[in-house]
C-alpha positions in Angstrom: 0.0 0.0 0.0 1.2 3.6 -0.5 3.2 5.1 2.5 1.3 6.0 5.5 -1.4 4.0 4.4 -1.7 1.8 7.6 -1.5 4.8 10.0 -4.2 6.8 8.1 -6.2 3.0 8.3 -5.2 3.2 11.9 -6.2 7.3 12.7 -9.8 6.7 10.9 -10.3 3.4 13.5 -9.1 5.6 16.2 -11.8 8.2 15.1 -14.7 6.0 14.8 -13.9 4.4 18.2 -14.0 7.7 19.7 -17.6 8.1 19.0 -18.6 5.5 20.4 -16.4 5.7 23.7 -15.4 8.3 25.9 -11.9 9.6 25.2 -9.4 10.2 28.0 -6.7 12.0 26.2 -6.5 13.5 22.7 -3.9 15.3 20.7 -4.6 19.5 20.6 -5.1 21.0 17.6 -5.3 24.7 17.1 -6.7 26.3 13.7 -4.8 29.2 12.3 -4.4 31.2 9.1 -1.4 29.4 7.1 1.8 31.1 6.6 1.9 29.9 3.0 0.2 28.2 0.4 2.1 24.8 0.4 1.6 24.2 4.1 -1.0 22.3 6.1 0.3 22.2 9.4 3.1 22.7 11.9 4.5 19.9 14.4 7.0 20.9 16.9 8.1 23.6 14.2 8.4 21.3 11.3 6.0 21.9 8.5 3.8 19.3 7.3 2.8 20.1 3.4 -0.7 20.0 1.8 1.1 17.4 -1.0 2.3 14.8 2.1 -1.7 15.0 3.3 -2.6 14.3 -0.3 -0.4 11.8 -0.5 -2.2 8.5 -1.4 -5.6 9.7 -1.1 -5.6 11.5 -4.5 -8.7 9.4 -6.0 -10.5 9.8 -2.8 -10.3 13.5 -2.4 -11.4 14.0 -6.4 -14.1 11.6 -5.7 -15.0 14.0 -3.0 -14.7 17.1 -4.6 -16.4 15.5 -7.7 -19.2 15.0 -5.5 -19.9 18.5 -4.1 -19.5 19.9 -7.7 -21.8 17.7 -8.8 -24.6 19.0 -5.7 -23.9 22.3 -6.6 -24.8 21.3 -10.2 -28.3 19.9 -9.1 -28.7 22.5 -7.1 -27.6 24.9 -10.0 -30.1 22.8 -12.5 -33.1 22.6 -10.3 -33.0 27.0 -9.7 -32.9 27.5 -13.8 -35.8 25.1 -14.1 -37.7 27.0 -11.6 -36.5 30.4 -13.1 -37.4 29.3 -16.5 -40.8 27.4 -15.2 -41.7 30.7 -14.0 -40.7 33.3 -17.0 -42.9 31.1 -19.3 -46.1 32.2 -20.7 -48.0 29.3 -20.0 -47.4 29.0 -16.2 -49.7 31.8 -15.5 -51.9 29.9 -12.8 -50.1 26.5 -12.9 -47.7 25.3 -9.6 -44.8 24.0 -10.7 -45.6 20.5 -10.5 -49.1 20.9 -13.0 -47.2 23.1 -15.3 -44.1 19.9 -15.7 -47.3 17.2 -16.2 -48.7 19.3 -18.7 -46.3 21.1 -20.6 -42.8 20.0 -20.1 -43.7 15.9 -19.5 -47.1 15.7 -20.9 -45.3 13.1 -23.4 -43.9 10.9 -20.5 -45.7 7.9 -21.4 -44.8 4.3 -20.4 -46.1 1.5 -22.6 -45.7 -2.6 -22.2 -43.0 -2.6 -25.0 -41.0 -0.3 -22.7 -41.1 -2.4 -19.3 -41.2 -5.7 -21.9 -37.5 -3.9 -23.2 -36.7 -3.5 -19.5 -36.6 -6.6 -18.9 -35.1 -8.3 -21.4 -32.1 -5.9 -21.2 -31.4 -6.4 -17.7 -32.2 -10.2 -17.4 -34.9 -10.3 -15.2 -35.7 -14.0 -14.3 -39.5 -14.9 -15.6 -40.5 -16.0 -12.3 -39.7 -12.7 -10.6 -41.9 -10.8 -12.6 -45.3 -9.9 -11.1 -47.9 -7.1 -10.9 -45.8 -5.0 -7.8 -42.4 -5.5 -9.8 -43.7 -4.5 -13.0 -45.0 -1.4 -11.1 -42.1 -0.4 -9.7 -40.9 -0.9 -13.3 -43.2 1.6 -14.8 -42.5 4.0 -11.7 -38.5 3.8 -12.8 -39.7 4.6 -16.5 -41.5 7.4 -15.8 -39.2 9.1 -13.7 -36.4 9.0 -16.5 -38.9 9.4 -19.0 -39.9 12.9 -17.4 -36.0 13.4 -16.3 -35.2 13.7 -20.1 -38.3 16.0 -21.0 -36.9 18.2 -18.3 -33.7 18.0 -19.6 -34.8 18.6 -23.2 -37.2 21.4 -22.1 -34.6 23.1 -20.7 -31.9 22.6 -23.5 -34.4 23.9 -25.7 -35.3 27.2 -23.4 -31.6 28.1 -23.2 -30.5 27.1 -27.2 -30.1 31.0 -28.0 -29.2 32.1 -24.6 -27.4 29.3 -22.3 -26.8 29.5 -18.7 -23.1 30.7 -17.8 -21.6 28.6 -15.4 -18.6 29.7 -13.8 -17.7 26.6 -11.2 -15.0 24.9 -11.9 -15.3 21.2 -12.0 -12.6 19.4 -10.2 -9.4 18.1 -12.6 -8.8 14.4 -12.1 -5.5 13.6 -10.4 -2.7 11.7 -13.2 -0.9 8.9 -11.5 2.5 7.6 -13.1 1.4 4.0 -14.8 2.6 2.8 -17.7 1.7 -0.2 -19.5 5.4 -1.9 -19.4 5.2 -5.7 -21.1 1.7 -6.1 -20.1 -0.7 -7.4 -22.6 -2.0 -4.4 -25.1 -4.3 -3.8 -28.2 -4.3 -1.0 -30.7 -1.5 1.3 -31.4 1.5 0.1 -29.9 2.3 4.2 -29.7 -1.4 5.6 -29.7 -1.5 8.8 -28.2 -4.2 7.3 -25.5 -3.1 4.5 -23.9 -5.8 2.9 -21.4 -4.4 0.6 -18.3 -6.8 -1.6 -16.6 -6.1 -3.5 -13.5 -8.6 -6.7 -13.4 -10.0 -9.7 -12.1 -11.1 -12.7 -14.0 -13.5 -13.6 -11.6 -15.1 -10.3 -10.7 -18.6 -9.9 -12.3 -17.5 -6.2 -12.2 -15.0 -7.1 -14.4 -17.0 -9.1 -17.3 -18.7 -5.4 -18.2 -15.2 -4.0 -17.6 -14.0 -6.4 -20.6 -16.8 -5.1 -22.9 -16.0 -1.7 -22.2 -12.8 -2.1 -23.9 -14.2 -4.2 -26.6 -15.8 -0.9 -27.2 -12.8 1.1 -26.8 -10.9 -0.9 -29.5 -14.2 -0.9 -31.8 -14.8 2.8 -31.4 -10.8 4.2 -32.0 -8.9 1.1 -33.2 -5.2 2.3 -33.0 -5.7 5.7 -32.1 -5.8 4.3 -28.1 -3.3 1.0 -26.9 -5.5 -0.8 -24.0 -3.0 -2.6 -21.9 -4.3 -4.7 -19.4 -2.6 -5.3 -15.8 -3.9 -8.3 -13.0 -5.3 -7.6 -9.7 -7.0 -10.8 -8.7 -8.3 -10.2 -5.1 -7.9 -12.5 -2.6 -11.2 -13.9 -2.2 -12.1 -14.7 -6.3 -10.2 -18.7 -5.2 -9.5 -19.0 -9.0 -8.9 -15.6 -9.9 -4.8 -16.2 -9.1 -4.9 -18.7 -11.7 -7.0 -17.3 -14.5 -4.8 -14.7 -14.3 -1.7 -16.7 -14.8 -3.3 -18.5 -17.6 -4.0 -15.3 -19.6 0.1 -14.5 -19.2 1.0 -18.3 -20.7 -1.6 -17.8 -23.3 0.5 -14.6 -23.8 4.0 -16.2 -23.8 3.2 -18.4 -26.7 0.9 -15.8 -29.0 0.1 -12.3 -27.7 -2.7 -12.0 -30.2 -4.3 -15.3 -28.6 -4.3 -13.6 -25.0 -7.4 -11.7 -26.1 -9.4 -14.5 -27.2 -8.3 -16.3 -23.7 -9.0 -12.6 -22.0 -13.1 -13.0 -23.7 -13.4 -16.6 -23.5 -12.9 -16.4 -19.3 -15.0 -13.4 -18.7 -17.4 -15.3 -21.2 -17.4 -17.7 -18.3 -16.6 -17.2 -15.0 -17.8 -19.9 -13.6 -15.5 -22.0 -15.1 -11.9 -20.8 -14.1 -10.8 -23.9 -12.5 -7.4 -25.6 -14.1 -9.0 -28.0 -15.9 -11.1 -26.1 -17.5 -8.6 -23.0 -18.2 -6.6 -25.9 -20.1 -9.9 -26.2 -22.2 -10.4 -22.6 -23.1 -6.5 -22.9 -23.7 -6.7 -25.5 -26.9 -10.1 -23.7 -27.8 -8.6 -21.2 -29.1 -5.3 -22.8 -30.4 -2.4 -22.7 -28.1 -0.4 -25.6 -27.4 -1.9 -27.4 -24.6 0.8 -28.9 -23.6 3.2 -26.1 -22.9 0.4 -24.1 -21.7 -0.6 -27.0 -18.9 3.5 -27.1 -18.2 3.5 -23.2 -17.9 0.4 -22.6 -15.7 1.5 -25.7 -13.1 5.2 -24.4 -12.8 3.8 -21.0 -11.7 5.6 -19.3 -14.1 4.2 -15.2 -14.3 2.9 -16.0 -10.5 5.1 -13.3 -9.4 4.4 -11.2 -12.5 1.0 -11.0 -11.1 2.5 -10.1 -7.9 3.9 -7.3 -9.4 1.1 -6.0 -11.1 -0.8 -6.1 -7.9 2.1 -4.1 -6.1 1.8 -1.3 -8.5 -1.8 -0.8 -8.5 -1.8 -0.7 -5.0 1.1 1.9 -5.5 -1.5 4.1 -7.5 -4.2 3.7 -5.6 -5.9 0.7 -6.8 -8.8 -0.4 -4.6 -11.3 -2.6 -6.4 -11.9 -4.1 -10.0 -12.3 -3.0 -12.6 -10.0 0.1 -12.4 -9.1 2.1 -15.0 -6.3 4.3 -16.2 -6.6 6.8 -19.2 -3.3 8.8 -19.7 -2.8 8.2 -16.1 -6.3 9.9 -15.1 -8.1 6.9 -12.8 -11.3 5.8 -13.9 -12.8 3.7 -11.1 -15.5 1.1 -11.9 -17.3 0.1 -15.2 -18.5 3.3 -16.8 -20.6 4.0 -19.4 -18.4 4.4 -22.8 -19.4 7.9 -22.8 -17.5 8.4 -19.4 -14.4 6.9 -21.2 -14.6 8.9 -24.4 -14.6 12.0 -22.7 -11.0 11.5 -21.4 -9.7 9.7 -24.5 -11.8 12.5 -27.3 -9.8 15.3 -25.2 -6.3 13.8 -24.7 -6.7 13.3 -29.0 -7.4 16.6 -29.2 -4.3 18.1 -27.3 
């Protein structure tokens, strides 16, 4: 873990320990105006900088600040609809809420083909489908329903005059990762090149994979995706799948993307056996692949990888790295393209 790591783990157990039992002694702190703009505090004279406090909570505090923009931005959004509600001709004699059923959502309807879509997209099992879930359904897809017609409306209301915003949103932090020997597609020197740290096993994960299926569809060589192991401790075959995508690897880097699909195209079968399988599916030799996985071979490799994502903040699966900016979970492709769109542009 990154330095100080265990004593911050140890300060926030102190804290939370505190509130539930009376303290007998606690350190003094006094608040005063800093002397500069680099320091944070003062112990015994010695100055303790605002970097060393950042240090190793970097995705944490953007998370943080990330979310406070974005409550400000609600908060921002819901004022201009009410300022906009209110400026309109037709809301003479309407409260806010008649004048959003009948004039901004009066279209909001939810038909059987849409809950029928619903479902089918998200897997619902047959048998969990009654009257109260399909209500609660229909409730979901009306409230985005009549979330987009507010959003249109307002687009629409502000096309020749849009709303100046002057808050800054927060810059993500850049971590030092580079991709190294790991496993990569596209451009071997794209201007973009995406790391992710991953887990065979993790469900997470299997979205994570088609994420950057998506990636390589959408900009082919323009972005190199690299992709790193982080197999967490209790996924009991994710060691192992991960070591098999590095053998598949040694004997045709190509192949290590079909092996990559074929165990996140089922997780449920990452035991040996069956990694040896998907190994002479897709046309490795079985035998030095059976040989490589048994000896071991890139077990410390995926030690390694493991290290460094924990050295950058790694946390959970999937995580993602675009030009060193962390992307932490399975977005949406939009979320990705954002990043990637603007570091093409620079």
């Amino acid at each position: 873990m990154k330095k100080y790591s265990w004593v911050f783990a140890l300060v926030i157990t102190a804290l939370v320990w505190s509130c539930t039992k009376e303290a007998k002694s606690k350190a003094s702190y006094v608040f005063k105006k800093a002397p500069d703009s680099t320091t944070a505090a003062k112990l015994n004279g010695k100055s303790i900088s605002n970097a060393e406090i950042s240090e190793g909570i970097e995705a944490e505090l953007y998370e943080a600040k990330l979310k406070v923009h974005e409550l400000k931005m609600n908060k921002l959004k819901a004022i201009v609809l009410e300022k906009l509600m209110n400026n309109h001709p037709k809301k003479k004699g309407l409260t806010n809420d008649q004048f959003l059923e009948t004039v901004i959502a009066s279209k909001a309807k939810v038909e059987k083909s849409d809950i029928d879509k619903f479902i089918k997209e998200r897997n619902i099992p047959t048998d969990h489908i009654n009257d109260q879930m399909t209500e609660r359904i229909k409730g979901f897809l009306i409230r985005e329903k009549k979330k987009q017609a507010i959003d249109s409306w307002v687009d629409e209301q502000t096309s020749k005059n849009p709303v100046e915003v002057y808050m800054t949103p927060p810059t993500r932090p850049v971590f030092d990762v580079q991709a190294g020997d790991a496993p990569f597609m596209g451009g071997a020197d794209a201007k973009v090149t995406v790391i992710e740290f991953s887990d065979f096993q993790c469900p997470f994960c299997a979205k994570g994979a088609e994420i950057v299926n998506q990636i390589k569809k959408k900009y082919g060589n323009k972005v190199k995706v690299a992709f790193k192991n982080y197999p967490l401790p209790f996924h009991n075959h994710a060691q192992k799948a991960a070591e098999a995508g590095l053998c598949v690897a040694e004997q045709n880097k190509a192949k290590f993307w079909e092996m990559h699909d074929a165990m996140f195209a089922d997780q449920a079968g990452l035991a040996e056996e069956a990694l040896k399988t998907k190994a002479g599916k897709i046309g490795v030799d079985v035998s030095k692949f059976t040989k490589c996985l048994s000896s071991g071979k890139f077990a410390e490799k995926v030690k390694a990888d493991m290290e460094e994502g924990k050295k950058i903040g790694v946390k959970s699966t999937p995580t993602f790295f675009v030009n060193g900016m962390m992307i932490n979970g399975a977005h949406p492709i939009e979320v990705f393209s954002e990043l990637i769109d603007a570091e093409l542009a620079k």
